[in-house]
Each structure stands twice: as C-alpha cells, then as structure tokens.
N, C-alpha and C positions, 0 to 999 in steps of 0.2 A: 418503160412499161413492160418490154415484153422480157428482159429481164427479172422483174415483179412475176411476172405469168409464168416464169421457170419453176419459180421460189414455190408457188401455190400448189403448181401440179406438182411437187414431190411432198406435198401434205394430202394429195387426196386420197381419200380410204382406198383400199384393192378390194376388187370382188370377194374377198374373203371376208373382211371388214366390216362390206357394206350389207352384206348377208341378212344380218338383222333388220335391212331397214324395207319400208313397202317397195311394192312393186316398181312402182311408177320413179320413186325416187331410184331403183335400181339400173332399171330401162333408162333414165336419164343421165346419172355419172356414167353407163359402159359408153354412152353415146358422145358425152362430153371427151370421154376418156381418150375417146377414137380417132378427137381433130386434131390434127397436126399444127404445131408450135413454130413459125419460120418469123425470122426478121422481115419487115417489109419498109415501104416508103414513108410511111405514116407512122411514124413512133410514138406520138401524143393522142393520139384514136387506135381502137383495139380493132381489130380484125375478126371476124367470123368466131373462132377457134378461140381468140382470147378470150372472146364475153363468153362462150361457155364455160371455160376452166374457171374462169372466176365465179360465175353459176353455180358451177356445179361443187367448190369451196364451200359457198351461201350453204347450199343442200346437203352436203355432208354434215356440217357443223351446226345446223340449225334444223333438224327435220321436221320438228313439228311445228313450225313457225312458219318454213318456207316447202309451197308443195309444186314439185312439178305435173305438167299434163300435157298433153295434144291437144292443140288448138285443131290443127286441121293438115292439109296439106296444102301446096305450092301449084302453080300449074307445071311446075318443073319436077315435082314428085315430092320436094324436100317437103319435111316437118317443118311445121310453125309453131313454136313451144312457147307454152302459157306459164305463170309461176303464182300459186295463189299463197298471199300473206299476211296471218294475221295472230293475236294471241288465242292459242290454243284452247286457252281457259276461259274466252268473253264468249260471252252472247254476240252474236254478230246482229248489228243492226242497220249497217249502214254500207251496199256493196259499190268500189270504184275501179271503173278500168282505169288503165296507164298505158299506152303504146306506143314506140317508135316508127323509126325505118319504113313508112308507109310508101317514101319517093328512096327510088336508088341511094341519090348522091345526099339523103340531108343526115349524114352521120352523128351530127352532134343531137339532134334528138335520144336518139339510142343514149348517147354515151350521158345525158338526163335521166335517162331511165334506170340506166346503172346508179347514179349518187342518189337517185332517191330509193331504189330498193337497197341500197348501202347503210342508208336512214333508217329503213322502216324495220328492214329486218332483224335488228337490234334495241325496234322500241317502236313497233305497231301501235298506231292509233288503239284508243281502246273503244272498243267497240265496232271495230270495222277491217271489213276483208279487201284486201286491194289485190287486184288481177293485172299481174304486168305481164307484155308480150315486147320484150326490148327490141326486136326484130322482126320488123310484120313482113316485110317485101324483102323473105329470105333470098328467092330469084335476083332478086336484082343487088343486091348486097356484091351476090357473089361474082358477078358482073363486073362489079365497080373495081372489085380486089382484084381478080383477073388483069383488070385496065392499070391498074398500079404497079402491078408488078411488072406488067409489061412495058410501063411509062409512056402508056397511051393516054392522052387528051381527048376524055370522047363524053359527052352528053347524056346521060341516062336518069330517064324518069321510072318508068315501069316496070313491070315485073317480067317473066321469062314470053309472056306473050305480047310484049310491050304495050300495053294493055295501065295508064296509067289508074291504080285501084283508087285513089279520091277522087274518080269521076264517075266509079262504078255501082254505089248504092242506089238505092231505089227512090231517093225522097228528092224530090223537087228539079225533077229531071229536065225541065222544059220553062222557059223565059217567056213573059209574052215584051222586056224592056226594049224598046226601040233601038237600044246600043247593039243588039246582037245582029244587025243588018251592017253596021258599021264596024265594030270588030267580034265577028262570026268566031272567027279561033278562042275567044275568052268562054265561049258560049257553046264548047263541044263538051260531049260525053263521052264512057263506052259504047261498045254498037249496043250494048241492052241490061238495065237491072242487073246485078250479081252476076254477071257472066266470068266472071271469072274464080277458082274455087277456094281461092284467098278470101276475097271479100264474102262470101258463100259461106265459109266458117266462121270469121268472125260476126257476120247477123247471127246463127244461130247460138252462139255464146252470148251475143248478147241480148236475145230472145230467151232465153234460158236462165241468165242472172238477173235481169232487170235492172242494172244499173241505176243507182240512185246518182252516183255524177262518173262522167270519163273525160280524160284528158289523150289528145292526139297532139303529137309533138314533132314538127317540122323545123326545116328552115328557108328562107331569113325573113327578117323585119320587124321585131321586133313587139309583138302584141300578141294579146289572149283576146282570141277571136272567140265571139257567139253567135248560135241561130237569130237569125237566119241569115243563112251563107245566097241560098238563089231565090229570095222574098224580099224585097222591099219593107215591107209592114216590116212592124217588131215584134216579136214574140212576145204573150200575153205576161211571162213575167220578166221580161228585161229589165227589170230593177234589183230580182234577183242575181240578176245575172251579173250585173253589175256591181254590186255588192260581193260576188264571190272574187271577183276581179280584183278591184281596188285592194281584198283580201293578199290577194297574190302580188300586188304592187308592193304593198307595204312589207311583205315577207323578201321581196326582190332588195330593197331598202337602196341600193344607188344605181343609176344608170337604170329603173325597172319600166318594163316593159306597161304600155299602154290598152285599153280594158275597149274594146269596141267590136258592132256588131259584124260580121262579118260582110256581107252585102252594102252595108256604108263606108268601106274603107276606100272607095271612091263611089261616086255618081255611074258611074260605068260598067261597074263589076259586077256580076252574081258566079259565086260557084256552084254550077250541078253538079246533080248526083256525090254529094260529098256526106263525107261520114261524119261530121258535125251535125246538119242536117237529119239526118237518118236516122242515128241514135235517140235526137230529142221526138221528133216526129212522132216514130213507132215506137218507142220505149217512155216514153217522158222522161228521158237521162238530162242531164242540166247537164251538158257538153260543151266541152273546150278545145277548141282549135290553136296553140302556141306554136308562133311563128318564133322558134329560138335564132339569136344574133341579128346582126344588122349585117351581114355580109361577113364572108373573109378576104376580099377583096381589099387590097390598100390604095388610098386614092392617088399615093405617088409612084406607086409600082406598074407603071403599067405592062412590062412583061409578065404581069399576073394578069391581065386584067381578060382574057381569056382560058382561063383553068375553069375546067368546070367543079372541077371539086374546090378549089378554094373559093367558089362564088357563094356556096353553102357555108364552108368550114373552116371556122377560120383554125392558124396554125397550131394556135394551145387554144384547148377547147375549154381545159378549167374553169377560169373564174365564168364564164356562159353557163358551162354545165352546173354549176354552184349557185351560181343566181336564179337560173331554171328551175331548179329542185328545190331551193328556200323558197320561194314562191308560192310551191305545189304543196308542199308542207305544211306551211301556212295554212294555208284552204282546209288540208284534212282535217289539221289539229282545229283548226275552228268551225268544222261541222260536225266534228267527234265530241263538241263541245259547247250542244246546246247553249248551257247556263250564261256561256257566253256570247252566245252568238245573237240570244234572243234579247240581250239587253242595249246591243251597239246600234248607235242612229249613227250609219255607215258616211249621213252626209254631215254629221260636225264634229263628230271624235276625232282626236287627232291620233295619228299612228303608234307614237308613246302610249298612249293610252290603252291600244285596245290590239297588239300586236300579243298573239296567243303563243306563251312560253312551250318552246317543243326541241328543245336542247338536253 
C-alpha cells in the first residue's frame, strides 16, 4: 500500500495546478501535500498521511463531486476534515453522515470509510449528499501510530484528553438498570455533555445538516447497532430500523453482520452518552452504530492474544472493509430509491429479489 501512496502523490496537482480550484479544495491538497510518506508496521492499514494523499487524489480529480471542509478542531489542536459528496447536478434530497476512528485502536472502521467514498465518489447516489469524516478521533490516531512505530503494546481508547468521545454526547446520559450497581464501569461517562471540542463539532454539524440517516463505524463484533443504546424500550420506529439493517445484511451477502438494538445486545448493557443515541434523539437521524469484524485476534495464537491493536484489527483488513461498505451501499442505494424501497415487505422477500443493483 504505501508503495500505491508513492504512485498517487506524484499525480497530485502542484499549487500551480490546483490554482483554479476553490478555496477550501486548495487549503486541503497544500495540507494533504504536507504529510509525510514513511513505511511503518502496518502495511495493510494506511496511516495518518496515507488517507490523506489518497484524499486529496479523490479531490483533485473529482472536484465537484468531492468537497473538502472543517469539521472542527482536536482537543489537541489538529483538524478534523469533513468530505461532502454528491452529484453536482441533483437536487439533494436526502443528507447522510459516514464516520470512523471515533476509538483510537478501531482502524478498520476508517479504512470502510475509504472503500465506500472509493464507491460513491465515482457514482453518488442520486439524489443524495453524503458527509464523510474518515477520521473522527484524529488525537488519538496519532497516538496509536506513535505506538507502532515505536513497537509499543499499549491500550488506547480516547482522544488527546483521554477522554473516550462515545461517551461524551448528551442523550441518555444516566441508567436508572439495576446492573449499573453490579458492573458500574459499563455505566460511566465523560465528566459532562460535549466537554470535549471533538464531540462539540461534530453536534453542531450535525445540528446544521439534519441528517436524514448516519452511520458510525467501529470495532469488533460484528452488528448494525440501533437506538437505543442506554433505554431499554425500543425506539418508536424499530421496524424501520430494522428493515434498514436487514438491508445491510443482504448487501453484506456472506458472513453479514447481524441488525439489533443496541441496549439488547445483552440484558446488562446500556451505552451512555453515545452518538447513536444523540443523533436520533435530537436530530431524528435513523443512526447506526457498525461494530466492524469479529476481532483480529486468532483463537490459536495466543502470542497475539494480548495486542491491543490486533484485538480490533485484524491483519488484512479487506475483505471486512468490503463487506462493510457493500452493506452501507446497499442502504443508500435503497433509500435513494423510493420506487423501491416502498414496495418491499422486508419480512418475506427474499434477498434475490429485492437486493438494489448499485454496481
């Protein structure tokens, strides 16, 4: 791969080039231009610097298709770079986030976020804008890479204030379940609401676009999690939601991932303060939480069985990241697609049937 990243960064335009293009696309290649390219541990996952250069390829090559922006800043000061994409020529009717990297070590989210802005950007839904942030928890990213190259072993969830941001939105902050007397640590938060200025940008983007659906992509375990994450009850339309899921199944097509609400995925569990949560609450966003992989962890290795980044990630992230992104595809292309969406009774068609052509 990083080989591949050599290749690209002697195709991208020079500031002389890029002259013609806006602002923001301009602010964005000098920025991509500026990350340094070094081999590291991880050759089947890109590093910091890679997913920009490959970025910032996307944006050269496709400007009015693919737009860069600022999301916000870091508590560590860095950019959080937003990518909005859609066909230049539609009516936009229908807006979806896409985001990774919200935990340090769950890299294979990201590298989903890549194959499916690899998708879209060469053949946008029609009718709809999609806002990808491939790297939400740039702090901690850069944390992780640090720990790699230095072939340190070390545990990271949060961001530069270690401050884990899926426990830092505002919705559903507090449990009255009997289980959080028994195991209290499932049932913490941050010390308070958006306190940190990560999660603090992304509300207000997402206060701003109104998301009609978003997808937040982690790892492991394998499911498309729904609201509600720390409520017991189900959310008024969990049928849709499940219906969107099953969507995502069949677009998964083998080994796919399983459609359930978040807060059920044991008797014991509720997540606060989570941005599954948050989104649908205060926005009505139909939000998805994808736990990408079943681990990287192998059950007969056990000299792995202590990595904390192979507990996330497994070694070749591909056919994951593949199945991930055929999934999500799915979903758009069948909400981009009324005609068809409104005629499928989701509990007896079979998947032949009603699996929406987006190749």
């Amino acid at each position: 791969m990083f080989a591949l990243l050599v290749a690209i960064v002697a195709l991208l335009p020079s500031a002389v080039a890029a002259s013609h293009l806006p602002q923001a696309h301009q602010d964005y290649l000098q920025f991509a231009e500026a990350q340094p390219l070094a081999p590291h541990p991880e050759p089947a996952y890109r590093f910091q610097a890679e997913l920009h250069h490959q970025l910032a390829a996307w944006v050269a090559q496709r400007p009015g298709v693919i737009r860069p922006f600022e999301v916000g800043q870091t508590a560590g000061g860095r950019t959080i770079w937003g990518f909005r994409v859609s066909n230049p020529t539609d009516e936009i009717t229908t807006h979806v986030l896409v985001f990774g990297g919200i935990h340090a070590l769950e890299w294979v989210g990201t590298e989903v976020v890549m194959d499916l802005m690899d998708s879209v950007v060469h053949r946008p839904p029609p009718g709809m804008e999609l806002v990808f942030i491939p790297l939400y928890n740039v702090d901690g990213r850069v944390r992780v890479e640090g720990d790699l190259m230095a072939g340190e072993n070390r545990y990271r969830r949060g961001n530069q204030a270690n401050v884990d941001l899926n426990r830092d939105f505002a919705s559903n902050r507090t449990s009255e379940a009997i289980w959080r007397h028994l195991i209290p640590k499932r049932y913490t938060t941050s010390p308070g609401a958006l306190s940190q200025p990560e999660t603090r940008a992304l509300t207000a983007l997402a206060a701003a676009e109104q998301f009609d659906y978003a997808v937040s992509l982690h790892a492991f375990g394998g499911f498309h999690y729904f609201p509600w994450a720390g409520r017991w009850e189900r959310p008024e339309d969990w049928q849709e939601f499940l219906k969107l899921g099953r969507v995502m199944e069949w677009g998964e097509v083998e080994h796919a991932y399983k459609s359930r609400q978040l807060s059920r995925w044991g008797f014991f569990f509720r997540g606060l303060g989570m941005e599954v949560d948050h989104f649908y609450e205060q926005y009505g966003t139909r939000s998805f939480l994808i736990e990408m992989t079943r681990s990287g962890l192998h059950p007969l290795k056990p000299a792995e069985w202590s990595n904390s980044f192979r507990l996330y990630n497994p070694p070749d992230p591909a056919p994951h990241s593949q199945r991930g992104m055929r999934g999500i595809r799915q979903m758009l292309w069948f909400v981009a697609r009324p005609e068809v969406a409104d005629r499928w009774d989701w509990h007896v068609d079979p998947p032949a049937k009603t699996r929406v052509p987006n190749d």
